[in-house]
N, CA, C and O atoms as CSV, one atom per row, in Angstrom:
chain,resi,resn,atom,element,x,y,z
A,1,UNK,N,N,104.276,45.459,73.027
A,1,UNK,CA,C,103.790,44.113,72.883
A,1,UNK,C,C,104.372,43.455,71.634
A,1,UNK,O,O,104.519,42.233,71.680
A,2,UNK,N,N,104.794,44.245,70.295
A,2,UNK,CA,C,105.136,43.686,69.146
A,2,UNK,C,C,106.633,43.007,69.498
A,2,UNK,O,O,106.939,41.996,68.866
A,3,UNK,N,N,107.569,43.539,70.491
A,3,UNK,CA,C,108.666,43.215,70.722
A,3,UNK,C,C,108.659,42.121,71.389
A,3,UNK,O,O,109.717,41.538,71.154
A,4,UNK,N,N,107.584,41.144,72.578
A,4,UNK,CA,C,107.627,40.355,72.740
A,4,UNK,C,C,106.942,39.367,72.372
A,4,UNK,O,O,106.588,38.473,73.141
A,5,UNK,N,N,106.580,39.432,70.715
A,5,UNK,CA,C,105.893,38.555,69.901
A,5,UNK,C,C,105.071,37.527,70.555
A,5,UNK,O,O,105.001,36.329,70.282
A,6,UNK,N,N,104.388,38.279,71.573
A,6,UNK,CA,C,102.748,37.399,72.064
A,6,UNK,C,C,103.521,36.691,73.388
A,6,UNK,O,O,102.749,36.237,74.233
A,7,UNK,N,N,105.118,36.534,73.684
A,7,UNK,CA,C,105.579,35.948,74.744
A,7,UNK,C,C,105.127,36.853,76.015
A,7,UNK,O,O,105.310,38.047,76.254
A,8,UNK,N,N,104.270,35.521,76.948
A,8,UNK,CA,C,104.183,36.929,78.355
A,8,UNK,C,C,104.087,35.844,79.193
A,8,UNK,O,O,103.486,34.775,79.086
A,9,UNK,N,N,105.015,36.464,80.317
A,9,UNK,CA,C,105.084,35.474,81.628
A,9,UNK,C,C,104.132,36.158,82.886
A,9,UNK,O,O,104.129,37.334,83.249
A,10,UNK,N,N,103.481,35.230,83.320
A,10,UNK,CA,C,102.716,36.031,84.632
A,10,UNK,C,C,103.374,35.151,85.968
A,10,UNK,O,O,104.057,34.145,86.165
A,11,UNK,N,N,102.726,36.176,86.695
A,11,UNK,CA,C,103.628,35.352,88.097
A,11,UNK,C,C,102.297,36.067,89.118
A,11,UNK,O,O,101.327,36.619,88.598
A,12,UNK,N,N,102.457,35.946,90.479
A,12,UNK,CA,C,101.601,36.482,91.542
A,12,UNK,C,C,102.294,38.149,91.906
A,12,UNK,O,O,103.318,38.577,91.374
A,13,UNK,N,N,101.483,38.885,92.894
A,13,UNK,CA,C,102.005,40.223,92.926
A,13,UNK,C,C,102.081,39.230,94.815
A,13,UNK,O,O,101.557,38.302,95.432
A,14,UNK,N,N,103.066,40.245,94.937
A,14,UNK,CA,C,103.280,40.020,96.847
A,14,UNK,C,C,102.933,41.075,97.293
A,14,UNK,O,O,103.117,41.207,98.503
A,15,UNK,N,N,102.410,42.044,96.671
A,15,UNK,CA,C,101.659,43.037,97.432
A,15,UNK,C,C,99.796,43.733,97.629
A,15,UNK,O,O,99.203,44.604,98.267
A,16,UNK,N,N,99.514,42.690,96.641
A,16,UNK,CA,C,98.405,42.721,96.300
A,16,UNK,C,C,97.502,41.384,96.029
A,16,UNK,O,O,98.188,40.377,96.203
A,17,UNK,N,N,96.116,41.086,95.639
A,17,UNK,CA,C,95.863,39.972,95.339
A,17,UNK,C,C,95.201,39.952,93.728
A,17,UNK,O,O,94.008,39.799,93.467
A,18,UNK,N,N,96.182,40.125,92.857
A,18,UNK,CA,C,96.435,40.011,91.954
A,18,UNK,C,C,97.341,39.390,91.030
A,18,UNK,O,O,98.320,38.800,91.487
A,19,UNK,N,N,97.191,39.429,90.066
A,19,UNK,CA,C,98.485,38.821,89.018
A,19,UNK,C,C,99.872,39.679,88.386
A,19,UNK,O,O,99.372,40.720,87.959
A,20,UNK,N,N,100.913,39.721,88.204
A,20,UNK,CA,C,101.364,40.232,87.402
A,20,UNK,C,C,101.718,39.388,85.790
A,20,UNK,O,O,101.979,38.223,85.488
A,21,UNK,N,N,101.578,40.526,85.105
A,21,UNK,CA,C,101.854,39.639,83.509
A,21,UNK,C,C,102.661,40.828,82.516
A,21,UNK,O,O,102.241,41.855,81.984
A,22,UNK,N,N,104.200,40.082,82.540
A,22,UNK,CA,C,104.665,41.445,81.928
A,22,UNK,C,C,104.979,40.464,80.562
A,22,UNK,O,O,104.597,39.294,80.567
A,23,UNK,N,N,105.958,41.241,78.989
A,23,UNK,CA,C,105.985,40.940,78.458
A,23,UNK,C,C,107.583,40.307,78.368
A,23,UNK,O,O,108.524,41.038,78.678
A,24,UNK,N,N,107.839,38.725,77.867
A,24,UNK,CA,C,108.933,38.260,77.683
A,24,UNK,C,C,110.515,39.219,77.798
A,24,UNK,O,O,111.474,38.721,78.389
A,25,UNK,N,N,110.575,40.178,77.358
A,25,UNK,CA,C,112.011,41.376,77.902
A,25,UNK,C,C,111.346,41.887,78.976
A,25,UNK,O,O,112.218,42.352,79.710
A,26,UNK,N,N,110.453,42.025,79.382
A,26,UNK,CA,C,110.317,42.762,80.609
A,26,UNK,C,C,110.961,41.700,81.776
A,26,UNK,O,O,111.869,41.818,82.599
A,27,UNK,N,N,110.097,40.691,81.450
A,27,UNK,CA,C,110.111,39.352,82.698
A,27,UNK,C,C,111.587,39.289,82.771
A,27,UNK,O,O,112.060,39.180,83.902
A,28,UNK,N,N,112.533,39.347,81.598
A,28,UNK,CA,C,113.726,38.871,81.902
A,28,UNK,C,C,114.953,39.634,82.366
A,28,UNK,O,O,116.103,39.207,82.468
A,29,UNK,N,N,114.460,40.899,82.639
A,29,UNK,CA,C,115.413,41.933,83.465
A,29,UNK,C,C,115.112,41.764,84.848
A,29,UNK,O,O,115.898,41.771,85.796
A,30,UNK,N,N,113.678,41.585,84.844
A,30,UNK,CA,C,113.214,40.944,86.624
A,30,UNK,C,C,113.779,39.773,86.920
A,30,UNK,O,O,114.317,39.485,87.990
A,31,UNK,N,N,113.616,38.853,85.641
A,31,UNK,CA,C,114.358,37.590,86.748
A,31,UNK,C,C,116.102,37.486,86.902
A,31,UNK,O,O,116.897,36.795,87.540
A,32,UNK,N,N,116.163,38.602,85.919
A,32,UNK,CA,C,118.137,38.918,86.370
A,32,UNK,C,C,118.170,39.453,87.172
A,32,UNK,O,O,118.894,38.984,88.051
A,33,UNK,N,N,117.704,40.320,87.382
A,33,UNK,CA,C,117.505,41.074,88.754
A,33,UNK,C,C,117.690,39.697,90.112
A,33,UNK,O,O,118.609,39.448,90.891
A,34,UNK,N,N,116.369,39.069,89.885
A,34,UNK,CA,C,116.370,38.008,90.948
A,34,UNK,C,C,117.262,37.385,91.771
A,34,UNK,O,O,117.627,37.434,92.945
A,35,UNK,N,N,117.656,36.362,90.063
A,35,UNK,CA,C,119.120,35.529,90.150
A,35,UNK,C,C,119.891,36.327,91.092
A,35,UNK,O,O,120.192,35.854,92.189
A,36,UNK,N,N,120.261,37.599,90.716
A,36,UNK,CA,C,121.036,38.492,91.231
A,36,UNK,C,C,121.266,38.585,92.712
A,36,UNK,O,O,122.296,38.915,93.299
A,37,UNK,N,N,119.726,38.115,93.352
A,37,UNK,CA,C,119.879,37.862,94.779
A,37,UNK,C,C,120.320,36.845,95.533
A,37,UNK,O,O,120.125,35.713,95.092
A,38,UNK,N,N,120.924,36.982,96.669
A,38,UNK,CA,C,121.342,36.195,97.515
A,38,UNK,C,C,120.268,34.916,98.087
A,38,UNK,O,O,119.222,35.131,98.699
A,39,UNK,N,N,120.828,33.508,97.711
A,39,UNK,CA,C,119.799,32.515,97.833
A,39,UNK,C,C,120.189,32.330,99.383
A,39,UNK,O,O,119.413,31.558,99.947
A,40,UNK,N,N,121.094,32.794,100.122
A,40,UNK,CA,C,121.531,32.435,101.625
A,40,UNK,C,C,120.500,33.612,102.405
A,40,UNK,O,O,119.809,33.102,103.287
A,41,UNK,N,N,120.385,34.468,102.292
A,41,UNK,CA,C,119.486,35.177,102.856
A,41,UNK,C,C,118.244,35.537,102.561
A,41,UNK,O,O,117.782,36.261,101.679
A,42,UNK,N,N,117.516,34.600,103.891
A,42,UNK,CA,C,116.276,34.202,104.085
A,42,UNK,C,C,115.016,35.140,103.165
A,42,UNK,O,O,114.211,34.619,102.392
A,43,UNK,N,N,115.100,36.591,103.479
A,43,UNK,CA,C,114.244,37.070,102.929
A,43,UNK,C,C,114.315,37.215,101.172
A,43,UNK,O,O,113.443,37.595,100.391
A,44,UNK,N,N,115.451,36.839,100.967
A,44,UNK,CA,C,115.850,37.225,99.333
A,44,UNK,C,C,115.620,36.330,98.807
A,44,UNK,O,O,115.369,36.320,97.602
A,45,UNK,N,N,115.637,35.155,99.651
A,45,UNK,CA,C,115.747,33.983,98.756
A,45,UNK,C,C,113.983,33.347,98.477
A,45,UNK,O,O,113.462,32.840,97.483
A,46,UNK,N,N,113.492,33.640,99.743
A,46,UNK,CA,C,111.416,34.022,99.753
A,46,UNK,C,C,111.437,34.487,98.754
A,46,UNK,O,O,111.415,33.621,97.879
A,47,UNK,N,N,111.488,35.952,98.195
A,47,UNK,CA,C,111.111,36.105,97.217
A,47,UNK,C,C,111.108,36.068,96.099
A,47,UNK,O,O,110.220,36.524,95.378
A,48,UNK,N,N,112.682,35.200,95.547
A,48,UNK,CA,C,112.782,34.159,94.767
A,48,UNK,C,C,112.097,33.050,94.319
A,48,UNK,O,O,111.909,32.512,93.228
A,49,UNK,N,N,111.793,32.869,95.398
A,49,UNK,CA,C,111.185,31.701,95.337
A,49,UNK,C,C,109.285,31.671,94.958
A,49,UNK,O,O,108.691,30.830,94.284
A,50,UNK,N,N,108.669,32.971,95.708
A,50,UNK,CA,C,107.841,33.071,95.438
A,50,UNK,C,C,107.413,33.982,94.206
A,50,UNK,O,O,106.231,33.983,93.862
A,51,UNK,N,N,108.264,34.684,93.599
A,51,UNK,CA,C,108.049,34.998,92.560
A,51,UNK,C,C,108.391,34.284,90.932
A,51,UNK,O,O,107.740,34.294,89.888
A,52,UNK,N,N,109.829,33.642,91.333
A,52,UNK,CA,C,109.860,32.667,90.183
A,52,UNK,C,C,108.972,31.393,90.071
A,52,UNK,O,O,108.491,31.096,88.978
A,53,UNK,N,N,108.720,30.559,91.285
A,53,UNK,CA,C,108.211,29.960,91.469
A,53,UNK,C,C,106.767,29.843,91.014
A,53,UNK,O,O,106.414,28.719,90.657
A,54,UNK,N,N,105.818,30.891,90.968
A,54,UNK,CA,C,105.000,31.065,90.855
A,54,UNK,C,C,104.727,31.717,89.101
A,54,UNK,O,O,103.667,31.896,88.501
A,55,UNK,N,N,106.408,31.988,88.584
A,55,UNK,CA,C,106.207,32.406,86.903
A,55,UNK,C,C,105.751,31.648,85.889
A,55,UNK,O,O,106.077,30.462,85.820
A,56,UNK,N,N,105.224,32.024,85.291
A,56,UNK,CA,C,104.298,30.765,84.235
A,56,UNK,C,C,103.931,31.526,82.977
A,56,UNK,O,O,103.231,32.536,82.906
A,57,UNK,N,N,104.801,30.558,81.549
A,57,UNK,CA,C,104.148,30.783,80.378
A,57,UNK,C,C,102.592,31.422,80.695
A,57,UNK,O,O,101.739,30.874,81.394
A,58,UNK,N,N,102.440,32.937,79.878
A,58,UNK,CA,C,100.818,32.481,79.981
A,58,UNK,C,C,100.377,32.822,78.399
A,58,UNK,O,O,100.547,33.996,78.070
A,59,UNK,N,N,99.765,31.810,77.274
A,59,UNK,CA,C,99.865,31.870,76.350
A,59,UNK,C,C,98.090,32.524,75.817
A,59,UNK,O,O,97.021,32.348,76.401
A,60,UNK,N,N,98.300,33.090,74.857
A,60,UNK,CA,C,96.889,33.385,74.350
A,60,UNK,C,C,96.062,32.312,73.422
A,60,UNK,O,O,96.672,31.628,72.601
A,61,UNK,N,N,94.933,32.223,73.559
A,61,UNK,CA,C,94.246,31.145,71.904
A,61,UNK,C,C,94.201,32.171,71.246
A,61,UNK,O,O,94.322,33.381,71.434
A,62,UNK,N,N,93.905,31.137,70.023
A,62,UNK,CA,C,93.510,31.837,68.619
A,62,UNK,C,C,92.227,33.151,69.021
A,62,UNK,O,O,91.880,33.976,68.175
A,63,UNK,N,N,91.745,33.125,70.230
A,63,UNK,CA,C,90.642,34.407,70.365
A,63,UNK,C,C,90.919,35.776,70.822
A,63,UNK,O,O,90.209,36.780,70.759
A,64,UNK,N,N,92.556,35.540,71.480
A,64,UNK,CA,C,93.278,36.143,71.873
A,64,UNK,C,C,92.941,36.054,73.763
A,64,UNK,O,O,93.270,36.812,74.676
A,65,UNK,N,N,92.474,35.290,73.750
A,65,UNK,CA,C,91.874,35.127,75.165
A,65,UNK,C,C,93.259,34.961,75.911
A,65,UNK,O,O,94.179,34.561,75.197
A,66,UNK,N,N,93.648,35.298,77.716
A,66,UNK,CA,C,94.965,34.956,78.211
A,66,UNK,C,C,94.454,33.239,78.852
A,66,UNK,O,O,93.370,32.979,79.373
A,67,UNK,N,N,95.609,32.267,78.605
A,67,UNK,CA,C,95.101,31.063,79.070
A,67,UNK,C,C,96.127,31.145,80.449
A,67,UNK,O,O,97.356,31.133,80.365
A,68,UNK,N,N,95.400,31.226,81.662
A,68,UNK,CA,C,96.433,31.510,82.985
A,68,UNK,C,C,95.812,30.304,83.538
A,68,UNK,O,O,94.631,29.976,83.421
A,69,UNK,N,N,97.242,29.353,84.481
A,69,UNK,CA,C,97.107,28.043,85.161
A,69,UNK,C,C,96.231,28.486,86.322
A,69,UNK,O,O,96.003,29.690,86.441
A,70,UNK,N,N,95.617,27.442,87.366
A,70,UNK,CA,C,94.818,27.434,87.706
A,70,UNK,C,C,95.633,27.895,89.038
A,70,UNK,O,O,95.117,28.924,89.473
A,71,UNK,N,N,96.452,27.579,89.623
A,71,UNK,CA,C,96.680,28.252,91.146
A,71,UNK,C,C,96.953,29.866,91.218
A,71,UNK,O,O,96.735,30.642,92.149
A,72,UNK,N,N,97.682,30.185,89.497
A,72,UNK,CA,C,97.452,31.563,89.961
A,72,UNK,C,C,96.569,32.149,89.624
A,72,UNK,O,O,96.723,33.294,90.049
A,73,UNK,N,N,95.145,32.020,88.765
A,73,UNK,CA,C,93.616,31.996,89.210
A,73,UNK,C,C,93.306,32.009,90.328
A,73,UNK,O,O,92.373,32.788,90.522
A,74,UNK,N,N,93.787,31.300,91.549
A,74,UNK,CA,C,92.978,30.990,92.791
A,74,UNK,C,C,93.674,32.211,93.588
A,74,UNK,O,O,93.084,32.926,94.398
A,75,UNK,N,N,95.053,32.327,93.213
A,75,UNK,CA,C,95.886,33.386,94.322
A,75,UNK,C,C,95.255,34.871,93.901
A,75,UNK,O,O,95.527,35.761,94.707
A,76,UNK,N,N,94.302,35.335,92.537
A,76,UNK,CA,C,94.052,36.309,92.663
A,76,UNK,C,C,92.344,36.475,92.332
A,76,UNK,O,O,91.660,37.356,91.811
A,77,UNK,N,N,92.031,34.963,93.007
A,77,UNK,CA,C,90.667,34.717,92.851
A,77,UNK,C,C,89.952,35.202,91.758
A,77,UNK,O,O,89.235,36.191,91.910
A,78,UNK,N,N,90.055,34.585,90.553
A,78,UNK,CA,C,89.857,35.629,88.975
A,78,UNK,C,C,88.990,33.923,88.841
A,78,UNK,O,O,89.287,32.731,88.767
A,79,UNK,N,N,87.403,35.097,88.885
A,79,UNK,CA,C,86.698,34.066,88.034
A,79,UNK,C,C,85.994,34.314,86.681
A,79,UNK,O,O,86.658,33.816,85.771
A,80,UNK,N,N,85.138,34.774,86.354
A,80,UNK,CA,C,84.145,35.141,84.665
A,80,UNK,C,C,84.935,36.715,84.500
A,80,UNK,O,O,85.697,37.024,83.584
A,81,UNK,N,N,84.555,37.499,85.542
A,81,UNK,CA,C,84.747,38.699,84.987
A,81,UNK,C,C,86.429,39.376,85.504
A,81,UNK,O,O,86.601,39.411,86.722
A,82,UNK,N,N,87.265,39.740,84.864
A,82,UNK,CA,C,88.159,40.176,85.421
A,82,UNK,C,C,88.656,41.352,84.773
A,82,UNK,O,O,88.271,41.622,83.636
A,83,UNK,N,N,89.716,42.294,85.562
A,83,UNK,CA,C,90.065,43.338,84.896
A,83,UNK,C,C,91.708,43.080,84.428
A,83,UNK,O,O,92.466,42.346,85.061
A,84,UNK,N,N,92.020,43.698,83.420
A,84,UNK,CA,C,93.450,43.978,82.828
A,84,UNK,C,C,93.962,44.962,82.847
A,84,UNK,O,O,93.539,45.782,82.032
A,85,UNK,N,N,94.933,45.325,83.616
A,85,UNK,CA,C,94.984,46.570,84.072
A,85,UNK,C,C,96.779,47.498,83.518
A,85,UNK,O,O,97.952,47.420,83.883
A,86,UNK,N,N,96.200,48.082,82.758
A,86,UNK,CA,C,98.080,48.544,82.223
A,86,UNK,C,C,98.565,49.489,83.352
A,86,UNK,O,O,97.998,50.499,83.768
A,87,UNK,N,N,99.898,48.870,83.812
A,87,UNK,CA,C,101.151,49.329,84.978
A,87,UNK,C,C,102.198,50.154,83.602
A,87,UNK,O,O,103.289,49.627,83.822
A,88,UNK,N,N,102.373,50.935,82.606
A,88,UNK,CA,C,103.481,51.156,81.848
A,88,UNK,C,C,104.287,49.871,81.208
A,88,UNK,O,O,104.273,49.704,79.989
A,89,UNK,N,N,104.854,49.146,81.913
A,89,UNK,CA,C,105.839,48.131,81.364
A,89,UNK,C,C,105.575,46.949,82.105
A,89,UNK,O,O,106.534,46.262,82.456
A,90,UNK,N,N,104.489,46.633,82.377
A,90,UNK,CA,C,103.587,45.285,82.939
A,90,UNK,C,C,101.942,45.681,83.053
A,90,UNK,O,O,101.551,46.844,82.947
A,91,UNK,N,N,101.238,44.777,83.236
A,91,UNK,CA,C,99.759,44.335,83.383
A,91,UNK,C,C,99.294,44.247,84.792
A,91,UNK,O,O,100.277,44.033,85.502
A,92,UNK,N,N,98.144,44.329,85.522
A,92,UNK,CA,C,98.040,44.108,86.710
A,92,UNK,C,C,96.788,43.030,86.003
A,92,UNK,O,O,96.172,43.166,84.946
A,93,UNK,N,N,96.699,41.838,87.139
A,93,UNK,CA,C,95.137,41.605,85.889
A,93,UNK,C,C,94.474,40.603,87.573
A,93,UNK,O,O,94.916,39.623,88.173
A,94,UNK,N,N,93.141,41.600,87.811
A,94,UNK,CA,C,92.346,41.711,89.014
A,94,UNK,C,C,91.145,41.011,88.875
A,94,UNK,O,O,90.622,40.864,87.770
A,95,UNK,N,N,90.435,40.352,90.406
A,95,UNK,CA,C,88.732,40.438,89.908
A,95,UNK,C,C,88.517,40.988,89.915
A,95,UNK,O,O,89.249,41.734,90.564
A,96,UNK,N,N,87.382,41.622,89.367
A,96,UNK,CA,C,86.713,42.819,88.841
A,96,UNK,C,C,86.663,43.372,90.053
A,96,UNK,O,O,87.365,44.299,90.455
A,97,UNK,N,N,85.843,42.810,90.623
A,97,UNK,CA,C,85.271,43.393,91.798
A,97,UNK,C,C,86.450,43.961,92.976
A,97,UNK,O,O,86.462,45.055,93.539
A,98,UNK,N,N,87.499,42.716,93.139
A,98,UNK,CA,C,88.619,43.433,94.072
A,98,UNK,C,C,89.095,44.365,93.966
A,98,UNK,O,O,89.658,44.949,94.891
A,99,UNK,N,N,88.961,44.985,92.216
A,99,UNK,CA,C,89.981,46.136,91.229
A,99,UNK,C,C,89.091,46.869,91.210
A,99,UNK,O,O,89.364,47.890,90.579
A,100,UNK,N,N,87.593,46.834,91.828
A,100,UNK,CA,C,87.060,48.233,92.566
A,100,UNK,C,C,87.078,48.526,93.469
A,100,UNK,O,O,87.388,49.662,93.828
A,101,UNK,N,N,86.680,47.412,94.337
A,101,UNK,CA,C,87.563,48.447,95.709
A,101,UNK,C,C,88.579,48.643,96.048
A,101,UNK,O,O,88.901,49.557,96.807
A,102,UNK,N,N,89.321,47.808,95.548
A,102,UNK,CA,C,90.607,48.566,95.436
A,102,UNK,C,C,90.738,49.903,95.531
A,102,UNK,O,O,91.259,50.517,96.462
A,103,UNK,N,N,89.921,50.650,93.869
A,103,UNK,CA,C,90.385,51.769,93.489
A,103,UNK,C,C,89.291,52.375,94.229
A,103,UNK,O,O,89.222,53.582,93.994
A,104,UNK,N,N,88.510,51.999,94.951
A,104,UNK,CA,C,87.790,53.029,95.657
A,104,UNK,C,C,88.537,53.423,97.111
A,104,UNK,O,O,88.569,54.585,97.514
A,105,UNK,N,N,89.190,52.188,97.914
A,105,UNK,CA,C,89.427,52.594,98.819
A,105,UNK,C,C,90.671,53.475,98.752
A,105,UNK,O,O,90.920,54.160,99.745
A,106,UNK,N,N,91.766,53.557,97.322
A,106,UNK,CA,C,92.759,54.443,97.037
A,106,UNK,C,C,92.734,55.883,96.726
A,106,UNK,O,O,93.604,56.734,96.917
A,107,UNK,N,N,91.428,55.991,96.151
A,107,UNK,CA,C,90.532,57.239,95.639
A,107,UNK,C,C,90.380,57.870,97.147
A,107,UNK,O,O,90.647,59.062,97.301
A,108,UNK,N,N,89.911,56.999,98.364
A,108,UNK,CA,C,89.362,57.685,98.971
A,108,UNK,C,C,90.586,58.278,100.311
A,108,UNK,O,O,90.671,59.290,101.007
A,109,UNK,N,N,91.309,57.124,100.170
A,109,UNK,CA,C,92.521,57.590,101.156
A,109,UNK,C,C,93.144,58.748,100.295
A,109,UNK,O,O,93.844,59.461,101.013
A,110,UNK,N,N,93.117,59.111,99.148
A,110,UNK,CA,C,94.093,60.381,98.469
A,110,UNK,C,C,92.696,61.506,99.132
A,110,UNK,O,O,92.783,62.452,99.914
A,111,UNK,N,N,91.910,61.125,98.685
A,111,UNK,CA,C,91.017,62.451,99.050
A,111,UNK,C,C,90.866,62.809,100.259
A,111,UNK,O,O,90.541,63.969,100.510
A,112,UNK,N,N,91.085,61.822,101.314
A,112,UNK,CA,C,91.435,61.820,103.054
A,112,UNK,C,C,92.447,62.318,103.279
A,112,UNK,O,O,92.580,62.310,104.503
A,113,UNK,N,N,93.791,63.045,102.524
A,113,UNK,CA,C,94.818,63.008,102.828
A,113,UNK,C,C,95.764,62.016,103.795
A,113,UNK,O,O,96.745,62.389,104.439
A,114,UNK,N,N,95.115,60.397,103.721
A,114,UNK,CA,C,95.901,60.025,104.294
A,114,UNK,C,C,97.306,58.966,103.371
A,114,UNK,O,O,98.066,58.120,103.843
A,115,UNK,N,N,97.171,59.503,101.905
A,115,UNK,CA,C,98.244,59.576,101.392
A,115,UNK,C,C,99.800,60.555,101.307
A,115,UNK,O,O,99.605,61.418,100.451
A,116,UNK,N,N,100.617,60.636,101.644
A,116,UNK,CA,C,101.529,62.036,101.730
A,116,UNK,C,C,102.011,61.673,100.325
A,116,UNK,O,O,102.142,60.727,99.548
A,117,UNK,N,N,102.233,63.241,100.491
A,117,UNK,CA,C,102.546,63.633,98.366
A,117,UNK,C,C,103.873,63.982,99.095
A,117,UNK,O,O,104.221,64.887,99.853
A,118,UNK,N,N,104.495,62.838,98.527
A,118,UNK,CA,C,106.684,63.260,98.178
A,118,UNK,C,C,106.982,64.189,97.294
A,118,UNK,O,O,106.199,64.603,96.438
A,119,UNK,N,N,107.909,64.490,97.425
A,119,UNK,CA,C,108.597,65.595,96.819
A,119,UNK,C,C,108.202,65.204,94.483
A,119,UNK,O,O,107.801,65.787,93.476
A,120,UNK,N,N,108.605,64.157,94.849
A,120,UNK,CA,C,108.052,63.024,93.232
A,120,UNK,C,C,106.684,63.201,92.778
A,120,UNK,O,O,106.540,63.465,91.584
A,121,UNK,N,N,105.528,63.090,93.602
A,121,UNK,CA,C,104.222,63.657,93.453
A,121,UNK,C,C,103.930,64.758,93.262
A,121,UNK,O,O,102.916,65.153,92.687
A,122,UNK,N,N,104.914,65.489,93.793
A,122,UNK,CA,C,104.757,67.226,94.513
A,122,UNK,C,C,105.056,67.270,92.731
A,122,UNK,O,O,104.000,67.179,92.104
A,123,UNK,N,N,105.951,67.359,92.101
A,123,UNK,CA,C,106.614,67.682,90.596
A,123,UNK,C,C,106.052,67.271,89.570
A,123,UNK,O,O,106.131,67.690,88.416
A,124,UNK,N,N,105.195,66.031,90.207
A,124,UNK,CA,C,104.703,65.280,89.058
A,124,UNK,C,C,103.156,66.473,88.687
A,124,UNK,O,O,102.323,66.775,89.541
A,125,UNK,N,N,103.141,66.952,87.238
A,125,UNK,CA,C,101.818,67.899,87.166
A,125,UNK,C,C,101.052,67.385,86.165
A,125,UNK,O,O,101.287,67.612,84.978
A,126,UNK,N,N,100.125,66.687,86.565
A,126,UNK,CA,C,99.275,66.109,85.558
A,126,UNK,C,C,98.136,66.998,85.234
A,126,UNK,O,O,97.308,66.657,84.390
């Protein structure tokens, strides 16, 4: 966080109904990445569009509070209570409530085995 001196861009997740909010060098290897894609093909250029499109300064007050615009509030329905959620090298930031069941219904599909453990899981020994 000290490296992107309080700069953080959030944008929407397309796989979830949440936010993403990474920090200023993070955001900007993603949006090279982006650029990087082909604006002629349809699906590349969607998610261009919906991910830059949707990127937005999100600045803190003096309380340190995050000040996030109001549509991407609505896209991850974040009202009083919400969660902030550390991804390693980005934020997930949930309603509370979605970011439990969420993690309940993930908890419960691993314990169902109807997650398969890859060879990556298989190694990974926590």
């Amino acid at each position: 966080m000290n490296d992107c001196q309080g700069k953080l861009i959030c944008t929407v997740d397309i796989q979830n109904p949440c936010l993403l909010l990474y920090p200023l060098p993070e955001w900007e290897e993603i949006e090279l990445k982006l650029c990087n894609l082909s604006n002629i093909n349809p699906q590349e250029r969607l998610l261009q569009q919906v991910l830059l499109g949707n990127a937005s300064d999100c600045d803190m007050d003096k309380n340190g509070r995050l000040l996030i615009n109001g549509p991407l509030c609505e896209h991850a329905n974040l009202a009083k209570n919400v969660m902030l959620v550390g991804q390693l090298k980005r934020f997930e930031i949930w309603c509370d409530e979605a970011w439990k069941a969420h993690m309940q219904k993930g908890i419960a599909q691993i314990q169902s085995g109807q997650v398969e453990l890859t060879e990556r899981l298989l190694d990974l020994s926590l």
